[in-house]
LOLOZA-939017 format. One line per field, with one value per residue: residue number from 1; chain; z, x, y of N, C-alpha, C in turn. Coordinates in steps of 0.1 Angstrom, whole numbers, plus 5000, padded with zeros to 4 digits. Layout:
N
nr = c(NUM:...)
kette = c(A:...)
n.up = c(Z:...)
n.east = c(X:...)
n.north = c(Y:...)
ca.up = c(Z:...)
ca.east = c(X:...)
ca.north = c(Y:...)
c.up = c(Z:...)
c.east = c(X:...)
c.north = c(Y:...)
//
This chain:
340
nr = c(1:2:3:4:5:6:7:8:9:10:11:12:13:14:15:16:17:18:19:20:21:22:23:24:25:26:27:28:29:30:31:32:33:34:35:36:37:38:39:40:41:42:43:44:45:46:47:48:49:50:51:52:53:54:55:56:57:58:59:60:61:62:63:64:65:66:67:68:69:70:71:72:73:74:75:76:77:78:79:80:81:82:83:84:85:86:87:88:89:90:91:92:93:94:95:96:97:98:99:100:101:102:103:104:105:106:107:108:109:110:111:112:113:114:115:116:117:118:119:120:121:122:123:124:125:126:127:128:129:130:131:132:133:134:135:136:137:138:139:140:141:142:143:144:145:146:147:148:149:150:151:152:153:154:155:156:157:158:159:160:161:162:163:164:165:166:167:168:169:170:171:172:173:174:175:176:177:178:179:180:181:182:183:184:185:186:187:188:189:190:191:192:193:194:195:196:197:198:199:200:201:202:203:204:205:206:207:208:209:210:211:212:213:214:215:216:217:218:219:220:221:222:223:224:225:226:227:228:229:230:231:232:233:234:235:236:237:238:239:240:241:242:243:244:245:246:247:248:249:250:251:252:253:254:255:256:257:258:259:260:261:262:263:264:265:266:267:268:269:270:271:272:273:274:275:276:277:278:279:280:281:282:283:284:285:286:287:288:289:290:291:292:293:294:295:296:297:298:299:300:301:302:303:304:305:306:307:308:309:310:311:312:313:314:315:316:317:318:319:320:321:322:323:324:325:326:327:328:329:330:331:332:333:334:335:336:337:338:339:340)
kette = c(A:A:A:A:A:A:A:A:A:A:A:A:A:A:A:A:A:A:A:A:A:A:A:A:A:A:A:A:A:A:A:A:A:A:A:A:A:A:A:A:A:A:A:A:A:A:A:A:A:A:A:A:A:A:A:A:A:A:A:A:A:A:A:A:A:A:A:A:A:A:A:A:A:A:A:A:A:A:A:A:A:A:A:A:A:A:A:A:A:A:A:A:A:A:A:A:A:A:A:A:A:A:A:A:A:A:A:A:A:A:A:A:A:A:A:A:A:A:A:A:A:A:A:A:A:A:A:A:A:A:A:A:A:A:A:A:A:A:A:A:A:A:A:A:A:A:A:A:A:A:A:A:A:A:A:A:A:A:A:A:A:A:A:A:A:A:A:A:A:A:A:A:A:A:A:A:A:A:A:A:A:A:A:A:A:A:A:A:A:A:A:A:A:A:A:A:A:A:A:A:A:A:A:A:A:A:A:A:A:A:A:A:A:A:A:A:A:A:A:A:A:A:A:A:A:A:A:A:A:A:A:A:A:A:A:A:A:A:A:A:A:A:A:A:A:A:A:A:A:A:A:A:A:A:A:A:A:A:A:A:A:A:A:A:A:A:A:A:A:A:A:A:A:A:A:A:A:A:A:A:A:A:A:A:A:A:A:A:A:A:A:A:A:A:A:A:A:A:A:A:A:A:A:A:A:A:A:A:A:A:A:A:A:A:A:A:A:A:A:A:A:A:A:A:A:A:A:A:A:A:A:A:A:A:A:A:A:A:A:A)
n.up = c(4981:4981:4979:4971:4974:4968:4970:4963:4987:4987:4981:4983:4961:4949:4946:4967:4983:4965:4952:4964:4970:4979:4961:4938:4920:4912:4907:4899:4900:4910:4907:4913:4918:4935:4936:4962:4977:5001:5013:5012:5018:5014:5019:5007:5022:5018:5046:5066:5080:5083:5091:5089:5100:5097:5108:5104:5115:5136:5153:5152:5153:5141:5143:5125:5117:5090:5063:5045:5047:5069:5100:5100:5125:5137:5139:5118:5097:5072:5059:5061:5053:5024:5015:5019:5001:4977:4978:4975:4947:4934:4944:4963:4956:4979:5015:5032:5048:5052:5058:5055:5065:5060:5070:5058:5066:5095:5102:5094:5090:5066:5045:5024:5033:5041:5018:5002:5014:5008:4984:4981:4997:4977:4951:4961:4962:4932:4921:4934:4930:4896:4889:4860:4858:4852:4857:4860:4869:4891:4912:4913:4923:4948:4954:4959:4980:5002:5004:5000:5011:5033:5045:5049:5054:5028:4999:4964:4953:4963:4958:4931:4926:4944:4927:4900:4899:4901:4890:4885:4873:4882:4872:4885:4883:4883:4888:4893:4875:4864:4854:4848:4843:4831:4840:4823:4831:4828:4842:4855:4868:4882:4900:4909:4927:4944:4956:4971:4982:5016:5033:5065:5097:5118:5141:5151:5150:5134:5130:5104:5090:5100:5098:5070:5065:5079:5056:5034:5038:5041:5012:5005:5022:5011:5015:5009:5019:5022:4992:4974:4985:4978:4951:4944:4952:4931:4909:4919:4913:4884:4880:4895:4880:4853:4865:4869:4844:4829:4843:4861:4883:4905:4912:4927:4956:4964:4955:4967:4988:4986:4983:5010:5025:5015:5018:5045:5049:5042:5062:5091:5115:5101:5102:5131:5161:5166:5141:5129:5140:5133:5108:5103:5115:5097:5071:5082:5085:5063:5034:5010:5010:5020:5028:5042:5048:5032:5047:5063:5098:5114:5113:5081:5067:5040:5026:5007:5002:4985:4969:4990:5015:5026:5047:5070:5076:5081:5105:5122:5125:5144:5167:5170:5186:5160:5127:5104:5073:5050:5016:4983:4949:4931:4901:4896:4899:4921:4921:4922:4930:4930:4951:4961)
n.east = c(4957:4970:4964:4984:4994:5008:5016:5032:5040:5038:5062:5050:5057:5055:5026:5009:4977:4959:4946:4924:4888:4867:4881:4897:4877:4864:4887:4905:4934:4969:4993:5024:5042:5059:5065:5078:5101:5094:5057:5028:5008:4992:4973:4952:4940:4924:4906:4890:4863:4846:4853:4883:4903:4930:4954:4986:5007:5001:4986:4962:4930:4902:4876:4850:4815:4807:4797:4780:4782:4802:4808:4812:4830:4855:4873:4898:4880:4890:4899:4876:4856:4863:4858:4832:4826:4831:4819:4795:4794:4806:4803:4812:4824:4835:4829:4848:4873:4911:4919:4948:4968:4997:5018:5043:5051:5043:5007:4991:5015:5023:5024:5005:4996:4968:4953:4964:4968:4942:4945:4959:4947:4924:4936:4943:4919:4914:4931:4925:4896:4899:4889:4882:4895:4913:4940:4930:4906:4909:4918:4901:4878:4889:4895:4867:4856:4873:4866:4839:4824:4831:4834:4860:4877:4902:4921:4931:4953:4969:4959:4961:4984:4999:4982:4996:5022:5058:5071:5048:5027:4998:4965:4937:4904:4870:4838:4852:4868:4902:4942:4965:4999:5030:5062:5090:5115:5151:5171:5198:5192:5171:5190:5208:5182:5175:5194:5198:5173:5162:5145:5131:5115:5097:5085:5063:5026:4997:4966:4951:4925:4916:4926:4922:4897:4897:4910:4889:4869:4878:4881:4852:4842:4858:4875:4903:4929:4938:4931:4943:4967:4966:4963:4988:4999:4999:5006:5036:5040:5040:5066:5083:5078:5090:5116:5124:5124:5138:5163:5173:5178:5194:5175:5157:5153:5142:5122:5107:5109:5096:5070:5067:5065:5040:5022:5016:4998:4971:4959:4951:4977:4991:5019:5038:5052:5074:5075:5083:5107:5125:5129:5139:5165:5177:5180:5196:5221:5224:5203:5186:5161:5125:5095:5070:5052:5022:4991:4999:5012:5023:5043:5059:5094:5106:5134:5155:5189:5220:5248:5262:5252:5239:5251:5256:5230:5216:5229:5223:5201:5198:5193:5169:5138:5138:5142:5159:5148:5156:5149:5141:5134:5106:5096:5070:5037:5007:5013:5004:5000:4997:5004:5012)
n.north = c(4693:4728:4761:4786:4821:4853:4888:4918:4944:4980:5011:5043:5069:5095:5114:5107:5102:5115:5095:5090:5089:5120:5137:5122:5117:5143:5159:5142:5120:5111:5089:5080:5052:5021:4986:4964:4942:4930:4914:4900:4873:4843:4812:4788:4755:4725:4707:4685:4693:4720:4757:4778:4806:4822:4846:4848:4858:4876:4862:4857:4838:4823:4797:4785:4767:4751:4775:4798:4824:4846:4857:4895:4912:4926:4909:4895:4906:4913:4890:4869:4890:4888:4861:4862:4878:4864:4838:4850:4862:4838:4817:4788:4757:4737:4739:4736:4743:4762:4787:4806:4833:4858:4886:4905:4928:4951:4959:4991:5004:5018:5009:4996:4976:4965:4962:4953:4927:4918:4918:4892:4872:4872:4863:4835:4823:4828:4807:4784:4782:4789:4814:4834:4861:4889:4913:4942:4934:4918:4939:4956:4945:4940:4968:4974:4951:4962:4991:4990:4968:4961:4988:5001:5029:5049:5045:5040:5032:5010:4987:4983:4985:4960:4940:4944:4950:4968:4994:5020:5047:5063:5070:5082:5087:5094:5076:5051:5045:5038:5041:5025:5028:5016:5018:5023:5021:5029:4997:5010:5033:5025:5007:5029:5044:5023:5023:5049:5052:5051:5031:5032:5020:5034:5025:5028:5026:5037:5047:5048:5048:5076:5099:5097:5100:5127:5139:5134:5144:5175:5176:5177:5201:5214:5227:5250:5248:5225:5211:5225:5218:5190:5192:5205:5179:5161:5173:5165:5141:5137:5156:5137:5115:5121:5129:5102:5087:5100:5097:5119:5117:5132:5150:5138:5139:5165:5168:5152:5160:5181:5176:5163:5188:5191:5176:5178:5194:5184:5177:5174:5155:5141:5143:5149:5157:5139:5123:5147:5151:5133:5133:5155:5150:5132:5149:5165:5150:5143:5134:5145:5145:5134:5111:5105:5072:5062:5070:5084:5101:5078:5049:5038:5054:5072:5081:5100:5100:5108:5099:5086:5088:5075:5060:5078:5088:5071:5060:5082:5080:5061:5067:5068:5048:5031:5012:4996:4989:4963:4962:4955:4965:4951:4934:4918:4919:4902:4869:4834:4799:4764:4740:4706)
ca.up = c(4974:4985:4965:4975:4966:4975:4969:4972:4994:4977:4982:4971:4958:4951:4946:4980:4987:4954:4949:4976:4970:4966:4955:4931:4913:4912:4905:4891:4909:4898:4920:4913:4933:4938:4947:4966:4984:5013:5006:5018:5021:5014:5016:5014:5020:5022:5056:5066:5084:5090:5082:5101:5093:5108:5103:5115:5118:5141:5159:5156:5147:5141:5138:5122:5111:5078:5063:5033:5054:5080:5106:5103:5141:5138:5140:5107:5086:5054:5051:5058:5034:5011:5015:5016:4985:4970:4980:4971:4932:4924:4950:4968:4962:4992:5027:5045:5044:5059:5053:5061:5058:5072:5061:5062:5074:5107:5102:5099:5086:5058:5028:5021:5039:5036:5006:4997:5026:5003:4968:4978:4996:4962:4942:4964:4958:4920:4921:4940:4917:4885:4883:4849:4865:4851:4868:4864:4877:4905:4918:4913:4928:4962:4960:4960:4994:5015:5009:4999:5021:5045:5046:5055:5046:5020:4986:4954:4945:4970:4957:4918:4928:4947:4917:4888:4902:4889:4891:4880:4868:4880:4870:4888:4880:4887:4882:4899:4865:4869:4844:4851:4831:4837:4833:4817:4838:4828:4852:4863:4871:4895:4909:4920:4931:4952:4966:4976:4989:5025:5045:5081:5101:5132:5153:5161:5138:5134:5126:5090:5089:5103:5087:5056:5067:5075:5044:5024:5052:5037:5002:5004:5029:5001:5022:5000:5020:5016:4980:4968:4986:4967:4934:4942:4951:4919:4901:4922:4909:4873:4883:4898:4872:4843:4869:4868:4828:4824:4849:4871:4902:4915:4917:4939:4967:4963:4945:4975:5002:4985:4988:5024:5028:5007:5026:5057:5047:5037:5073:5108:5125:5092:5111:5147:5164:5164:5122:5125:5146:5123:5089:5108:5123:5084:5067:5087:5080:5045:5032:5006:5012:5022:5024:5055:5042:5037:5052:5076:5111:5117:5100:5074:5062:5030:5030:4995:5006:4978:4972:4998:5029:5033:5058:5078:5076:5093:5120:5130:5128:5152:5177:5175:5183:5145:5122:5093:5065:5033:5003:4966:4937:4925:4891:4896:4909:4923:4922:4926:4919:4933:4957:4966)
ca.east = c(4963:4972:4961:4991:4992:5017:5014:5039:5035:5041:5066:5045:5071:5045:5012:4999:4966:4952:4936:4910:4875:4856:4890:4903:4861:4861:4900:4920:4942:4974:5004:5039:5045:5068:5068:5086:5104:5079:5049:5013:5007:4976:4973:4938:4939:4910:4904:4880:4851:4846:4857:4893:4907:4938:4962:4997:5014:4992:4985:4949:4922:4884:4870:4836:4808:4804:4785:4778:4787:4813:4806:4822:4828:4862:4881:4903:4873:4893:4897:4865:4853:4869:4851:4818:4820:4836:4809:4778:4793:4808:4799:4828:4817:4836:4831:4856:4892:4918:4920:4963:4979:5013:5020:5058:5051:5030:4995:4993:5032:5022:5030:4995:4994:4957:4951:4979:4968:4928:4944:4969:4935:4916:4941:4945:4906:4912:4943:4913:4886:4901:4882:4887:4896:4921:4948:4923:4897:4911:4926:4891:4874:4899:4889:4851:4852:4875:4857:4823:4820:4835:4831:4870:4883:4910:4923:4931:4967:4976:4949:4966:5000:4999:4981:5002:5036:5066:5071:5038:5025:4987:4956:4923:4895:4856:4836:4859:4878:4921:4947:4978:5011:5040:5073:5104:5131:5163:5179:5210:5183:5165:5193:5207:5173:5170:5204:5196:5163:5164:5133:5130:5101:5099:5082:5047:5018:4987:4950:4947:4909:4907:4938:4918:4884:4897:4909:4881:4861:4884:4874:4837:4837:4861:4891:4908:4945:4941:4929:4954:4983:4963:4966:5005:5008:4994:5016:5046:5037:5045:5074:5087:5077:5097:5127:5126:5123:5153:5175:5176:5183:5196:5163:5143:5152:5139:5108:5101:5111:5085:5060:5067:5060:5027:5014:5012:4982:4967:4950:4954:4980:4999:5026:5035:5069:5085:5080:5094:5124:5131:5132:5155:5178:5182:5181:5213:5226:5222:5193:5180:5140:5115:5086:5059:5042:5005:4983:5010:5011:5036:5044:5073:5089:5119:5145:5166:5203:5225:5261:5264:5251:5228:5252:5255:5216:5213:5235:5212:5185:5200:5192:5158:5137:5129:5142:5164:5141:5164:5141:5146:5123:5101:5087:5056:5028:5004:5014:4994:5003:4991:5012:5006)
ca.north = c(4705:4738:4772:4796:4835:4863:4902:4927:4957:4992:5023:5055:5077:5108:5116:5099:5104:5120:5083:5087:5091:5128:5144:5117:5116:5149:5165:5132:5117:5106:5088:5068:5038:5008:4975:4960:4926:4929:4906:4895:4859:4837:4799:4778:4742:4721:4705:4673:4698:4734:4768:4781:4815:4826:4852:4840:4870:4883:4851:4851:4825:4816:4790:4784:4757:4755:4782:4807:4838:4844:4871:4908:4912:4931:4897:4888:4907:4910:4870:4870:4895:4881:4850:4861:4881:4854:4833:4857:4864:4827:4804:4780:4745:4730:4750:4729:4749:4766:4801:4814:4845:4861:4899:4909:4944:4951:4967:5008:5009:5025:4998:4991:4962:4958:4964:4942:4915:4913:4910:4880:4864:4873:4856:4823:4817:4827:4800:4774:4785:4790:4828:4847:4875:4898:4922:4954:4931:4915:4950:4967:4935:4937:4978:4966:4945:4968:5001:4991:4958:4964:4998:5010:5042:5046:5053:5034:5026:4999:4975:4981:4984:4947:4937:4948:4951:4971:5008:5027:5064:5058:5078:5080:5093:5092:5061:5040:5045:5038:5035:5022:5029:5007:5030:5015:5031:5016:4988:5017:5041:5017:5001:5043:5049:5017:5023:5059:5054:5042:5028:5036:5023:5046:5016:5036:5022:5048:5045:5054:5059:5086:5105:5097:5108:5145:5143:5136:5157:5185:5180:5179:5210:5229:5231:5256:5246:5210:5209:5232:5205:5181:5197:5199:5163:5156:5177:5163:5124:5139:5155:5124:5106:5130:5124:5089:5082:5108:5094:5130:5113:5140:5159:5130:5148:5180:5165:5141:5176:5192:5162:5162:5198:5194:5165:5184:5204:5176:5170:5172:5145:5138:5151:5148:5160:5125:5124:5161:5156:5118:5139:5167:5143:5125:5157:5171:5139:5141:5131:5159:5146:5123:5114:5096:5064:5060:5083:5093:5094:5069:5038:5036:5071:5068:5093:5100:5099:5109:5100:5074:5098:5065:5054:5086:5090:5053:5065:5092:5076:5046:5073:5066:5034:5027:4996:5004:4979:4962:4954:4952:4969:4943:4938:4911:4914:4894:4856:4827:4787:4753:4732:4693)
c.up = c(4983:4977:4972:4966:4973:4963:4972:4977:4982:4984:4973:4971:4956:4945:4953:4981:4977:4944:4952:4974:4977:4956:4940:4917:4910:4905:4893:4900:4902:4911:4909:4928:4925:4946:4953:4976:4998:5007:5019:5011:5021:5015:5018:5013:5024:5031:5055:5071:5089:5083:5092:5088:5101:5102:5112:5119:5135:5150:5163:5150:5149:5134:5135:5116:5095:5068:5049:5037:5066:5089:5105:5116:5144:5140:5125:5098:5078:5048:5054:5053:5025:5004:5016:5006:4975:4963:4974:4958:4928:4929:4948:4966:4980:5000:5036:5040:5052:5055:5062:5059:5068:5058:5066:5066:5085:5096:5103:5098:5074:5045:5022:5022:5036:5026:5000:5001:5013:4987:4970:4982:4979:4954:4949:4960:4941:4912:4923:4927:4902:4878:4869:4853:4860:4860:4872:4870:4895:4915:4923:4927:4947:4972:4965:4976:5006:5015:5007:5009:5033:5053:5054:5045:5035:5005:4977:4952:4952:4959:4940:4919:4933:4939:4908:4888:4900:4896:4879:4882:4871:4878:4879:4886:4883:4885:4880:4882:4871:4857:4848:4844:4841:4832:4833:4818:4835:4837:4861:4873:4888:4900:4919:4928:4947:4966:4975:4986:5003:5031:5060:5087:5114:5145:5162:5146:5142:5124:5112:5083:5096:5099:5072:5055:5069:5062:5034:5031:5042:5025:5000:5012:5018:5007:5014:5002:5015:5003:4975:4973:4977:4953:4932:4943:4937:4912:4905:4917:4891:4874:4886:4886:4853:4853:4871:4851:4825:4832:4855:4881:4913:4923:4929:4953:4971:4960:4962:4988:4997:4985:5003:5031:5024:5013:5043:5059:5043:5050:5084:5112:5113:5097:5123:5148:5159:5146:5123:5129:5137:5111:5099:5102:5105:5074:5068:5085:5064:5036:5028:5004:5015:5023:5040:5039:5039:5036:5060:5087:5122:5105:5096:5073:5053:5032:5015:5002:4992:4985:4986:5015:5033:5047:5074:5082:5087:5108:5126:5136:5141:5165:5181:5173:5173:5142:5109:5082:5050:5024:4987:4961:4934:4911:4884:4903:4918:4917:4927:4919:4935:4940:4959:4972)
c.east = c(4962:4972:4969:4990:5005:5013:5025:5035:5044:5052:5056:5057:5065:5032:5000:4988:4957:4945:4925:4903:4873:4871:4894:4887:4862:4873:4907:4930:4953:4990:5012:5047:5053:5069:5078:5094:5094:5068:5037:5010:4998:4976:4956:4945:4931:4914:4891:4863:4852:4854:4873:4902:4915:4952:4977:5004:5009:4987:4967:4943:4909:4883:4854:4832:4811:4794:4788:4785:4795:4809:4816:4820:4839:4873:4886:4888:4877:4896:4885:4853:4856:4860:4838:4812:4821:4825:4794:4782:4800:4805:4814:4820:4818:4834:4837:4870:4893:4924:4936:4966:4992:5015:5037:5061:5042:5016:4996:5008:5029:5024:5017:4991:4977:4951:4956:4975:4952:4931:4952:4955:4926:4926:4946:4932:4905:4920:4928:4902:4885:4892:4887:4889:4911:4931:4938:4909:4898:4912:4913:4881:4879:4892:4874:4850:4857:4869:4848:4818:4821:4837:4846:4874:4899:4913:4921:4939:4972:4968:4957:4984:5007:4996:4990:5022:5046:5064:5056:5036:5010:4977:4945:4913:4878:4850:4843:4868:4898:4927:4962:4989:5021:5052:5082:5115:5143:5171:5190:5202:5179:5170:5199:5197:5167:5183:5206:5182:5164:5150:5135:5116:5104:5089:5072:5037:5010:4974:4948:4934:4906:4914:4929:4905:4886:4904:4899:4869:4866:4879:4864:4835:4845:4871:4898:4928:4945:4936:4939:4972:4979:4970:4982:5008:5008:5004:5033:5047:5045:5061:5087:5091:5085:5116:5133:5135:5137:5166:5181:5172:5184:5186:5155:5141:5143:5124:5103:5103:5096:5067:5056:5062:5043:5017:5009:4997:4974:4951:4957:4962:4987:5014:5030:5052:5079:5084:5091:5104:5131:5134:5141:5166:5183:5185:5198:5222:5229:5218:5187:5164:5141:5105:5079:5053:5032:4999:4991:5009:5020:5041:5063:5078:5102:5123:5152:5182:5216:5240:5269:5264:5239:5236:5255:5243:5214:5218:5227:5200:5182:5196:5179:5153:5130:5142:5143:5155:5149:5151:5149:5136:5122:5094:5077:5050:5021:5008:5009:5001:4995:5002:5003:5008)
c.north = c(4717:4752:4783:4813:4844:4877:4911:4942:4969:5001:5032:5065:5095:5106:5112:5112:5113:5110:5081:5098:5111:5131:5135:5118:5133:5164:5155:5133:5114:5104:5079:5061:5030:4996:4969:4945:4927:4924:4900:4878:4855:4822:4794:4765:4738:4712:4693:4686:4713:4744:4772:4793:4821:4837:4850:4852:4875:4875:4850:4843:4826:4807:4787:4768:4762:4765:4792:4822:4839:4860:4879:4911:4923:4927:4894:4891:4908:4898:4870:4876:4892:4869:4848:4865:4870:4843:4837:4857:4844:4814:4795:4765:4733:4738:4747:4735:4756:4778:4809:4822:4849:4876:4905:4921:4944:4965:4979:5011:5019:5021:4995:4975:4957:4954:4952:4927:4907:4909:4898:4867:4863:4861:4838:4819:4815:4814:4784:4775:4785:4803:4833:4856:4881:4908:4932:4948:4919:4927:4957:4958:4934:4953:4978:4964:4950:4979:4999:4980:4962:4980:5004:5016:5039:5046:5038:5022:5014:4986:4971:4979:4969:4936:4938:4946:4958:4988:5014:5040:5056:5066:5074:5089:5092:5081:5052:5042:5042:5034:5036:5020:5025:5015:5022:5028:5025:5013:4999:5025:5037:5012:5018:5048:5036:5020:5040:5061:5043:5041:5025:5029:5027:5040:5023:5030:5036:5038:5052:5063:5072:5098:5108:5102:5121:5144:5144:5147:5175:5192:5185:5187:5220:5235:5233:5249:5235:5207:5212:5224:5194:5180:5198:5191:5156:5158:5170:5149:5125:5147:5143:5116:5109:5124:5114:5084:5090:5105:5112:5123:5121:5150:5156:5136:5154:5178:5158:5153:5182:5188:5164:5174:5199:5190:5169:5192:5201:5177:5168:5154:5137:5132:5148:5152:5153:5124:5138:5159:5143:5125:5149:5161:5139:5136:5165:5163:5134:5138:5147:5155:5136:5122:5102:5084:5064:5072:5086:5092:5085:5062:5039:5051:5068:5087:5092:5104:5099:5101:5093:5082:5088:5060:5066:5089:5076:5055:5075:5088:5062:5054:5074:5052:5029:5014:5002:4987:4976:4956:4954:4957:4953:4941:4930:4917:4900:4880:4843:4811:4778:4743:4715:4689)
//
């Protein structure tokens, strides 16, 4: 048998980075995301002897004895965090399998690939295992082993957004608390909004951790600029999220311009020329906002393109060496079943 899983990666649409730790404990956080046809890949299959954990994408591999714990070395640690917490709270009875993945975005795009990459592993072991584990406890479970195990930087929403699926309004708050509202946009809405939003990846990954450490660096020193963009991202997630449910389309723009402007003050290196002269070039083109992925830096960046100035926007952007990305709004989450 075969314990398969898939995940889809996220669009954040606003209120990035008002999920992550002191600011979100201490302010409330609160973002709107989207999933999307992009997806994180898990497979176990049990094997005659030994442990093998390989990420295909990426074309790497370990092999191990059989064992209770898998070394964190800086090799495929989130399949094997996965599998050690797994291991310390439910215990694996067999230790002979074949740990697969394949992630349809590259690493540091800004889709929450990791995040995304540790809930589809979580849910192939819950698929193997038969866990009771719930959406808000898989999601919380996923946040668990990448920032407290494993100790990497990083926010909330990817880990519930991979989970849950679907266009969400999300809350955070102190004590790991989250509450996640599923908005009922109607079908016209979402297909004008998928057909205006274009994804660009601008073909430079970035180091996220450390984007995300001057940010929270920011908070806990009382960095008056970057709080106060905070407090507007926040506000721009509800925004957003009023423009959605009312079918004001025409606003996303303006809302997602003024995101873009907010996020800047966020933290050093957000930013960089090549983002600035990419949102120009689309802007003149006709594109009334956008917005960077992630923590920023590189990665993906979405553009709102009214009135069919999507394909004049593409043309601009052919001028640089990025990768125009088709998906589709999705509205599962996590998915998990049993092959033979």
């Amino acid at each position: 048998m075969i314990y398969r899983s898939k995940a889809p990666l996220r669009l954040g649409l606003a209120g990035g980075g008002t999920d992550v730790s002191p600011y979100s404990d201490t302010y409330g956080g609160a973002i709107l995301n989207a999933t999307i046809s992009l997806f994180a890949h898990a497979s176990i299959e049990p094997i005659e002897k030994g442990i093998i954990v390989q990420a295909l994408d990426r074309n790497e591999e370990e092999k191990f004895e059989s064992t209770k714990e898998l070394p964190i070395n800086g090799t495929l640690d989130l399949l094997k965090g996965v599998y050690n917490r797994i291991q310390k709270d439910y215990g694996i009875p067999s230790k002979n399998f074949k740990l697969s993945t394949y992630v349809d975005a590259p690493a540091g795009s800004g889709l929450g690939t990791s995040s995304t990459l540790v809930v589809a592993i979580i849910g192939a072991f819950v698929e193997m295992l038969k866990l009771p584990l719930g959406d808000y406890d898989i999601a919380h479970y996923a946040y668990e082993i990448e920032r407290r195990d494993l100790q990497l930087a990083g926010g909330k929403q990817d880990q519930y957004a991979a989970t849950f699926g679907g266009v969400n309004f999300m809350e955070f708050y102190g004590n790991d608390k989250v509450i996640v509202n599923p908005l009922r946009i109607r079908q016209e809405y979402l297909n004008e909004l998928e057909h205006n939003l274009l994804l660009f990846y601008t073909s430079t990954g970035r180091e996220s951790a450390s984007i995300i450490k001057e940010q929270q660096k920011n908070v806990t020193d009382k960095n008056e600029r970057s709080i106060e963009a905070m407090h507007h991202l926040k506000e721009q997630s509800k925004m957003m999220k009023e423009a959605l449910l009312k079918g004001k389309l025409h606003e996303l723009g303006e809302i997602l311009d003024y995101g873009f402007q907010q996020k800047r003050n966020m933290a050093k290196n957000i930013s960089n020329p090549l983002i600035e002269e990419i949102y120009d070039a689309a802007k003149k083109a006709g594109a009334t906002g956008g917005k960077i992925s992630g923590a920023g830096g590189g990665g993906f960046m979405t553009f709102y393109c009214p009135n069919n100035t999507r394909y004049k926007v593409i043309e601009a952007l052919n001028s640089f060496k990025g990768e125009i990305k088709k998906y589709q709004f999705t509205q599962h989450g996590l998915t998990t079943w049993t092959t033979f």
